[in-house]
N, C-alpha and C positions, 0 to 999 in steps of 0.2 A: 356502557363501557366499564367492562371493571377497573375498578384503582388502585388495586392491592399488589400489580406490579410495581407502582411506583412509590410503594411501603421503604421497601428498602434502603430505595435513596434517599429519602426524607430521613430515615434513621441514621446513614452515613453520614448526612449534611452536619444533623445535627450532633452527632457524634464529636465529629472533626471541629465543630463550633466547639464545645466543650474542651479539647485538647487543646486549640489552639489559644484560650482565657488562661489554659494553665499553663502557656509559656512552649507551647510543642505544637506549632502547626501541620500539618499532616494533607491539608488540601487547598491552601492559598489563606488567604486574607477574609476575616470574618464576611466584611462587605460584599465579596464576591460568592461566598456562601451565602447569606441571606438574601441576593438576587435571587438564587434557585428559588426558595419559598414566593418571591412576592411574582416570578413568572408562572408558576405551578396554581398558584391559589387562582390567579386568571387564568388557565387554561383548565379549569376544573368550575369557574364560576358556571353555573346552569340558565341565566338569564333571569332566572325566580320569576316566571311569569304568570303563574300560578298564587302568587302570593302578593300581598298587599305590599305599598312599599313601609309602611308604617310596621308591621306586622316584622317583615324583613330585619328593618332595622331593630326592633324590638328582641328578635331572637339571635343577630349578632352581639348587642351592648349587653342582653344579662349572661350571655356565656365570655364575652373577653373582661368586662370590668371586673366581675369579685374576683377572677382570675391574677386582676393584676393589682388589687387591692390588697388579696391573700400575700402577691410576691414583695408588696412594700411593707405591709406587715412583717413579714416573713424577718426582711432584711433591716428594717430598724431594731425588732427584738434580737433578733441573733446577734448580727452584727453592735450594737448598741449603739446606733445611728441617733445622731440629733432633730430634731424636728423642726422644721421653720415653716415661711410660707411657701417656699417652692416645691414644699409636698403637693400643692392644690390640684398642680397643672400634671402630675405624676397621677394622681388619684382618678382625675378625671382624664387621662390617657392623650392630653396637650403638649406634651414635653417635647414630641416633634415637632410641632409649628414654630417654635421659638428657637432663632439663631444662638451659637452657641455663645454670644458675646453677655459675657454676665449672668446666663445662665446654664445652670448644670445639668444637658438633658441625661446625663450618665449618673446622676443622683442617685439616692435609694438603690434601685436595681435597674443597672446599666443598660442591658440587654433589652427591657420594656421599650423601649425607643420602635421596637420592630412592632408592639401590637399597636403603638399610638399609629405609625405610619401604615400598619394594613388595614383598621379601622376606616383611615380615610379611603382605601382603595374601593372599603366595602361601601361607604356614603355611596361613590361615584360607580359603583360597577353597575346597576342596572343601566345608568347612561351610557357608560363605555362600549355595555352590550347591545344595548341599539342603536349607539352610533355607528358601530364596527360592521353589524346587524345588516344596517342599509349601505354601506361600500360597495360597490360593485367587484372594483378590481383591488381585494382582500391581501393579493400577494407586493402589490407595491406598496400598500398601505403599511406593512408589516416593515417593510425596506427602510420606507420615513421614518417608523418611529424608530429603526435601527439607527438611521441616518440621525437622527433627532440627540440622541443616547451619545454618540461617537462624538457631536459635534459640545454639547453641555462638558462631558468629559475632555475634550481637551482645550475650551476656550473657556472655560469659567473660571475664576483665579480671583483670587484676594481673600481676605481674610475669613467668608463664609464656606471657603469654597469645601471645607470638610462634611460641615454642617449639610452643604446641598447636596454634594454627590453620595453622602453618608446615610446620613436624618433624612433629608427633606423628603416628605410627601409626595411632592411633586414628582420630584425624580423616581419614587416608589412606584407612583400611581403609572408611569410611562411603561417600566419596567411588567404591572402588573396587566396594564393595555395589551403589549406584546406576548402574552400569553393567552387573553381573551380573544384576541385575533388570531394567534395560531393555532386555537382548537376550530374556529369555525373552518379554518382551511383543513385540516387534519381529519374532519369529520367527512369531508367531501375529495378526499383522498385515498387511493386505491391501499388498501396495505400489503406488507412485503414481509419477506417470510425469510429471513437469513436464518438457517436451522444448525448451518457450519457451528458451532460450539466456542470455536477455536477465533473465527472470524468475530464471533459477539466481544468475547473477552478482548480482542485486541481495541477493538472500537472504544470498549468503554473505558480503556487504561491510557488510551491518545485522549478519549475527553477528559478523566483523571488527570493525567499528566499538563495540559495543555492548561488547565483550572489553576494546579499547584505551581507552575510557573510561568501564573497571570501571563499568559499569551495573549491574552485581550484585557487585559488593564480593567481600568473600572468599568468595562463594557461586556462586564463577561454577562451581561445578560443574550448577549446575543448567542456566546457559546452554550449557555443553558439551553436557548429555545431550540437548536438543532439537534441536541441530543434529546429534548424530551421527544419532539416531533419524531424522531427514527426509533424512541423507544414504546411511544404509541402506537404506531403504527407496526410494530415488529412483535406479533403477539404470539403466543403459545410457543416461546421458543424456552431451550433448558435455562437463559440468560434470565427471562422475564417471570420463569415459574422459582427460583430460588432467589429473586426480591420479595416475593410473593408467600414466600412461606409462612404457618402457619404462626411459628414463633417471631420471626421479626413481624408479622401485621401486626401479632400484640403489642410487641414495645413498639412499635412507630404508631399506636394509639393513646402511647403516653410521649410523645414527641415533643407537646409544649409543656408540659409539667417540667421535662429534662431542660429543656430549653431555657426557661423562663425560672427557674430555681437554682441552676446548676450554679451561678456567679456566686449564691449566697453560700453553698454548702461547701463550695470551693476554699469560699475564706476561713467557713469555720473549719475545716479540717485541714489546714493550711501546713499543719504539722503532721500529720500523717506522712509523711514521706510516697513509697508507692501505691500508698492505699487512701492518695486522695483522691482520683480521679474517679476507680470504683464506690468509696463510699459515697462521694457527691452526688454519681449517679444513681446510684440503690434509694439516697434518701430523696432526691427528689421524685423519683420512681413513686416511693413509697404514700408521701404526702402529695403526689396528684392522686395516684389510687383512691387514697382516703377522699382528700376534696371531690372527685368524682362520684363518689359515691353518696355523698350527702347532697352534693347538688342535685346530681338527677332526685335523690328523695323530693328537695325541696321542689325542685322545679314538677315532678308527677302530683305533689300538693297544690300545690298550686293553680294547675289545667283543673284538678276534681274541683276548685272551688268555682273556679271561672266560667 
């Protein structure tokens, strides 16, 4: 299945992430944004069965850690951040397992909080994928952990309760469930072909719309998965081939450099007035580019020694 239709909403999400840090939200509430990513990354997980779990894990930690070692760097020299010991649990990509009572998971650079808590999803995803795997009846299972989601959201309360329905892992990893399970139903589902032009655009400005004023609270995971599901399954239409474009596939393959940098280049260009937004993006644009490039060096160095 190609993924290059869903280039472009990964680019939006993250776009709208970015506006919304500089004080202009454009499509809800960060948290209901960063749902899309963690149901997406599970409905794109592949089972890796092919691959060792050791090996797995190996090829996820040396692509997120210098990642977010470069964005704490990044944001104590720019910024001119102080240093203590709750860098550790930052460095080592921990800052989500810890309640926010006394500690600062928004420390350093705010936004990492999203690679500590997909990290964990990726520990747990070959499991999730074979438990999902052996479910027989796939579409109730999909209901529970909706059911599961609705119920954490409106009974949890007290003092953690940001930290869990925010940060926590756990509530990541459910959210990231509901998308591993709605690929395997989506795979064994007939696809549909709405070619109307007019009828695509309306659908996706009612999910737009619907997102921007949190119609589903901190459950927009569930609104996520109905729209990814109808946009999988609705292929080669003009809706799916201009996400798909040549030019956004490229920038939505610098998606986490935007993502995961844009906080720090936001503060340094704090004073630009209309040209903070654009330059934030350009520079972090810029220095993934670069970091990317010297990674793959290092990492093709690497396999030739191995």
């Amino acid at each position: 299945m190609k993924t290059e239709q869903f280039q472009g909403l990964k680019l939006l999400f993250v776009l709208s992430i970015v506006f919304m840090h500089d004080g202009t939200p454009i499509l809800g509430e960060g948290a209901d944004l960063c749902s899309f990513f963690f149901v997406i990354s599970g409905f794109f997980f592949k089972g890796e069965t092919r691959v060792r779990y050791r090996d797995y894990m190996w090829n996820k930690l040396s692509s997120m850690l210098p990642l977010q070692w470069l964005s704490v760097i990044l944001a104590v020299i720019v910024l001119h951040l102080s240093v203590n010991w709750n860098i550790i649990p930052h460095l080592l990509l921990l800052q989500s397992y810890i309640p926010e009572k006394g500690f600062g998971f928004f420390d350093y650079n705010g936004v990492a909080w999203f690679l500590s808590s997909l990290m964990f999803c990726y520990i747990l995803g070959p499991v999730v994928y074979k438990v999902v795997l052996k479910i027989r009846n796939k579409k109730l299972f999909l209901i529970l952990l909706f059911l599961i989601i609705w119920a954490l959201c409106e009974f949890v309360s007290g003092k953690y309760t940001t930290w869990f329905i925010y940060i926590s892992p756990i509530f990541r990893l459910l959210e990231y469930s509901i998308g591993v399970t709605l690929r395997q139903i989506a795979t064994n589902s007939s696809r549909i072909f709405v070619k109307n032009i007019y009828a695509n655009i309306i659908i996706i400005c009612v999910y737009l719309l619907f997102l921007r004023c949190r119609v589903f609270g901190n459950t927009s995971a569930i609104l996520h998965s109905l729209f990814i599901f109808y946009f999988y399954l609705n292929v080669e239409t003009s809706l799916t081939r201009l996400f798909s474009l040549k030019a956004i596939v490229f920038l939505a393959k610098y998606c986490i450099y935007i993502y995961m940098l844009h906080c720090i280049f936001l503060s340094l260009y704090s004073h630009c007035g209309v040209f903070k937004i654009p330059l934030a993006i350009l520079s972090a644009l810029c220095v993934g580019m670069v970091y990317e490039y010297f990674y793959n060096k290092v990492r093709c160095r690497s396999k030739t020694f191995s």
